[in-house]
NULUMPA-165984 format. One line per 2 residues: for each residue x, y, z of C-alpha. Coordinates in steps of 0.5 Angstrom, whole numbers, plus 500, padded with zeros to 3 digits. Layout:
# residues N
X:Y:Z ~ ...
# end
This chain:
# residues 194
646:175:726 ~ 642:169:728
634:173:725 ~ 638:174:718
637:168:713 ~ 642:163:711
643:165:705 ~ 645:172:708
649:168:713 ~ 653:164:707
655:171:704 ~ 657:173:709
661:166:711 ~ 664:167:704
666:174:705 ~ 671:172:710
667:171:718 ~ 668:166:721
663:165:725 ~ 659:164:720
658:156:719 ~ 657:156:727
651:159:726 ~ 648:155:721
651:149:724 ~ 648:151:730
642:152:727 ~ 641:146:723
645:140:726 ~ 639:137:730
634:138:723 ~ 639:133:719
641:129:725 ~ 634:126:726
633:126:719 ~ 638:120:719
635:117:724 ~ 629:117:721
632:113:714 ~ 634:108:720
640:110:722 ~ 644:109:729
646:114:733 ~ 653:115:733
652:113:725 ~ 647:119:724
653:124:728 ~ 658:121:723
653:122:717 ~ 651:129:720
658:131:720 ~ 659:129:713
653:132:711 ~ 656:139:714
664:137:711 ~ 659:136:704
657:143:704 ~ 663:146:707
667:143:700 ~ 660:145:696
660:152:699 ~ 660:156:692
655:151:689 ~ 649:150:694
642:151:693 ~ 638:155:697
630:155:698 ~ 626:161:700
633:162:702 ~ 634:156:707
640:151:706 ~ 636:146:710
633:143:704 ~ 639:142:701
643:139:708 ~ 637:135:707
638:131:701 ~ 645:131:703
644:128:707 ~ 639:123:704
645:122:699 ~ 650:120:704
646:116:708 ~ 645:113:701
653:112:700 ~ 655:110:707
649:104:706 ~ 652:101:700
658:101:702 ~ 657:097:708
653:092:703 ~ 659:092:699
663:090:704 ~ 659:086:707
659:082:701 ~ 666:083:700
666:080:707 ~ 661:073:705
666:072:699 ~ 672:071:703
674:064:704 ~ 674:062:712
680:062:715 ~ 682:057:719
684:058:727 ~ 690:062:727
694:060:732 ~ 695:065:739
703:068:737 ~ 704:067:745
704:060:744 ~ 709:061:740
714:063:743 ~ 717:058:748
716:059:755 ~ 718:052:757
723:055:762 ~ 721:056:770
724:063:769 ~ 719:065:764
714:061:767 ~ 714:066:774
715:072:770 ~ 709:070:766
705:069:773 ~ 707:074:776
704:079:771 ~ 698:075:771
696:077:778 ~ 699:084:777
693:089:778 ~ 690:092:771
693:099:772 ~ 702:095:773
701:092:767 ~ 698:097:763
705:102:766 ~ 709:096:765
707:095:758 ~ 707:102:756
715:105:759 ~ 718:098:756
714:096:751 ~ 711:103:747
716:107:750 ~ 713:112:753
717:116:759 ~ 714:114:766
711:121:765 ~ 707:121:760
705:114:762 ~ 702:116:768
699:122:766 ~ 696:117:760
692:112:766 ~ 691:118:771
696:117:776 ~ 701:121:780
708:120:776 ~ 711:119:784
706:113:784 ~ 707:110:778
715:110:780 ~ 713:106:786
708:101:782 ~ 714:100:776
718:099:782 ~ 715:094:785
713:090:780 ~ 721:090:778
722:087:784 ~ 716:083:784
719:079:777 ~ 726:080:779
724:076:785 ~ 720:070:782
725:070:777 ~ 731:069:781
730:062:784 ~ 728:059:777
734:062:774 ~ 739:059:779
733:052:777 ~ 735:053:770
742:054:770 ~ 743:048:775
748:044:773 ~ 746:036:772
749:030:776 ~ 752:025:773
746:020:773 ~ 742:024:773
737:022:767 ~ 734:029:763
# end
């Protein structure tokens, strides 16, 4: 199949082979990729525009047009047309951006919620210190609700050990949590001035 022109490939694209588009894909991907580039675009812009270029010409199937039986000329100016397109959708966008008043500094959700209290403040240091890989477990079981499973699987870890480090750092809050909920729910003595 690969000495045949493209048009006899695109018919037999049409008529059903599968394989088919993967030939002219494989045959012309790199042509249109450097093409963009060349217009000016960045690497991973080119392979985004490349891979609208070839979902232009899956949606034109029936109507494109081949030159001395070569669709390349055709993906090219696709492709033009594309890099074309995603160029004034930036400038639009960017001069929608311009035209939007500064908003003015929003304040951090985190600060608030009160956390005045020690209970919260040691939960709060303890996961601070935790490792990266604990609080990513922790913020997926409690938070996203993944099962420890898939949580483990997500981050590249054993389940056993995910378990383990769940475990600990329980223990760990529970720990920093204990003395300052007993501070918290201390009663005041008479005289003494809050």
């Amino acid at each position: 199949m690969e000495k045949r022109s493209d048009e006899e490939i695109w018919r037999r694209m049409l008529d059903g082979d599968a394989r088919a588009f993967g030939v002219i894909w494989d045959r012309h991907r790199d042509r249109v990729l450097r093409s963009l580039i060349s217009l000016g675009s960045v690497q991973a812009d080119a392979e985004d525009l490349s891979a609208m270029t070839f979902l232009e010409l899956w949606r034109r199937r029936l109507h494109v047009r081949f030159v001395d039986a070569s669709l390349l000329p055709w993906l090219l100016v696709t492709a033009h047309n594309v890099h074309r397109n995603a160029a004034r959708a930036r400038r639009r966008y960017h001069a929608l951006l311009a035209r939007l008043p500064i908003a003015a500094h929003a304040p951090d959700p985190a600060d608030l919620v009160p956390d005045s209290t020690p209970r919260a403040q040691a939960v709060r240091e303890v996961l601070r210190v935790a490792r990266p890989v604990d609080r990513a477990l922790l913020e997926l079981t409690a938070l996203d609700g993944l099962t420890v499973r898939e949580a483990s699987q997500a981050l590249g870890i054993g389940e056993s050990a995910a378990k383990m480090r769940l475990s600990r750092l329980r223990r760990r809050m529970s720990d920093a949590a204990e003395p300052a909920r007993v501070a918290d729910s201390a009663p005041i003595l008479e005289g003494e001035i809050t």
